[in-house]
C-alpha positions in Angstrom: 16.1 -7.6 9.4 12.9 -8.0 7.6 11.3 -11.7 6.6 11.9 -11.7 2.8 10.3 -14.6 2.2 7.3 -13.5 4.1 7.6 -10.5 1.9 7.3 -12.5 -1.4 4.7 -14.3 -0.3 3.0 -10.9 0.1 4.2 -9.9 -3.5 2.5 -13.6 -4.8 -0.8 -12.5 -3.6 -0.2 -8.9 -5.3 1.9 -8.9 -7.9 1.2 -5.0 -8.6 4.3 -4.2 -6.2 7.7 -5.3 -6.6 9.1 -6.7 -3.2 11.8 -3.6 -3.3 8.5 -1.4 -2.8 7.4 -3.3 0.6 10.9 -3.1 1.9 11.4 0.8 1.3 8.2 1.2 3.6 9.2 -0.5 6.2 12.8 1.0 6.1 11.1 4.5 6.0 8.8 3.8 9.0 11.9 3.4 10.9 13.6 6.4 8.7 10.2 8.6 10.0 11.2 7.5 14.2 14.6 7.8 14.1 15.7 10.5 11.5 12.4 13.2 11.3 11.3 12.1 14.6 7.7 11.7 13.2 4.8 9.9 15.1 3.5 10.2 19.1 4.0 7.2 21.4 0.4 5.2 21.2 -0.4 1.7 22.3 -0.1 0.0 18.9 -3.1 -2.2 17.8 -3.5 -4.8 15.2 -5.9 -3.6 12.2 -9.4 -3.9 13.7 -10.4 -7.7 12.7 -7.2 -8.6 14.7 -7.4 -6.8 17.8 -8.1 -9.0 20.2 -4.9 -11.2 20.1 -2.9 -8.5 21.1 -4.3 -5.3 21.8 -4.8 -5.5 25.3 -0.9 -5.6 25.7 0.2 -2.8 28.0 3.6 -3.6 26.7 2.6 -2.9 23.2 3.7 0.5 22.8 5.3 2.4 19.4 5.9 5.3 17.9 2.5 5.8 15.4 2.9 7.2 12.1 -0.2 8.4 10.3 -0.6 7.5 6.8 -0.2 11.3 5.9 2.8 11.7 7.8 4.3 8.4 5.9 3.8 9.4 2.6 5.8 12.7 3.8 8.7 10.9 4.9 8.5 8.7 1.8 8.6 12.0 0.2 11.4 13.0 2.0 13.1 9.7 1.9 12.9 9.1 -2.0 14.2 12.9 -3.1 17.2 12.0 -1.0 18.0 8.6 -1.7 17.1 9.2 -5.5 16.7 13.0 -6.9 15.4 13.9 -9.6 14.8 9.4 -10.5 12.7 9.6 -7.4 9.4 8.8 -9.5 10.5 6.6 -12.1 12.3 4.1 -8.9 8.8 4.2 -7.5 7.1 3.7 -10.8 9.3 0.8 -11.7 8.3 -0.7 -8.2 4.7 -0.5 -9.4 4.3 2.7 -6.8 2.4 5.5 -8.7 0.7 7.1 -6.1 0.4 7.9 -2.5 -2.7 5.3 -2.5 -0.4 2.7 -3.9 1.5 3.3 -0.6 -1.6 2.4 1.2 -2.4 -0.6 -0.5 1.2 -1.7 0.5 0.9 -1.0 4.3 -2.2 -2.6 4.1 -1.1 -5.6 2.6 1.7 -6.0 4.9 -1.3 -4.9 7.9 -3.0 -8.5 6.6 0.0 -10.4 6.8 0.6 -9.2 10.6 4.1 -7.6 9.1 3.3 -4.0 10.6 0.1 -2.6 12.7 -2.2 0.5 12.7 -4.8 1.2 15.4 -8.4 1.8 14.7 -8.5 5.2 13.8 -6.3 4.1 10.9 -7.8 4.0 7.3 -6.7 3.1 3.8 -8.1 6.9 3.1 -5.4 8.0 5.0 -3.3 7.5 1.5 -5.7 9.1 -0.5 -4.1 11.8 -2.9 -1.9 13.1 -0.2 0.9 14.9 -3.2 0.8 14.2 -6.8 4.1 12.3 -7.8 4.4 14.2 -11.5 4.2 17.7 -8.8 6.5 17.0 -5.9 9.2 14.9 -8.1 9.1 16.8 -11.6 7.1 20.0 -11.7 8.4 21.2 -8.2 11.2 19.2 -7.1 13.3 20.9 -5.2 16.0 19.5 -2.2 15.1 21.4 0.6 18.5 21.8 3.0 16.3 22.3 6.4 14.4 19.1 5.3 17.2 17.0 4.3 20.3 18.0 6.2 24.0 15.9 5.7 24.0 15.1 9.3 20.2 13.4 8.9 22.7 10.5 7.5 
């Protein structure tokens, strides 16, 4: 489904990630649409330096996930698929933040592997939860939030 070996080439340039940490983004964008039904229909854009290749596409419309609303699903995502190993998977990835999860998207933004629109920003990542709270101090499975039919 995804190009792995575009994906190592992204992992070449920034060895910080390991190429399982690109591929559980992109598998939780989709996660986000088609399981929590996150993100409003927008006409999808290229980041900014890009824009003109594309952008003015009226057939270019997506669901849009804000970066806050990613790292929620990621969130979401990673107690489910994981428990209570949830951080040390990410941290074994090289993932030890919700900024790291920008850095990623961005990467794969340069490399034309997913798109933002303008109003899109690295900051969006910024200290959205604290790993060490949401998947030690406070973990907790929420059944409303992750429900066996979700699957």
């Amino acid at each position: 489904m995804y190009d792995q070996y575009q994906l190592r080439e992204i992992v070449k340039e920034d060895p910080r990630f390991k190429v399982e940490a690109y591929y559980y983004v992109l598998e939780t964008l989709d996660f986000a649409r088609s399981r929590l039904h996150m993100g409003k229909v927008a006409k999808s854009e290229r980041f900014p330096q890009n824009s003109e290749t594309d952008a003015d596409d009226p057939e270019e419309v997506s669901s849009h996930i804000t970066g806050q609303e990613l790292c929620e699903a990621l969130r979401i995502r990673s107690v489910w698929m994981f428990g209570y190993m949830a951080k040390t998977v990410l941290n074994q990835w090289g993932v030890f933040t919700t900024d790291d999860f920008g850095t990623i998207v961005y990467n794969m933004v340069k490399h034309n592997k997913i798109r933002v629109t303008a109003e899109d920003s690295p900051d969006d990542f910024r200290e959205v939860y604290d790993f060490q709270e949401v998947f030690c101090s406070n973990f907790c499975i929420d059944d409303d939030e992750i429900c066996a039919d979700m699957f």
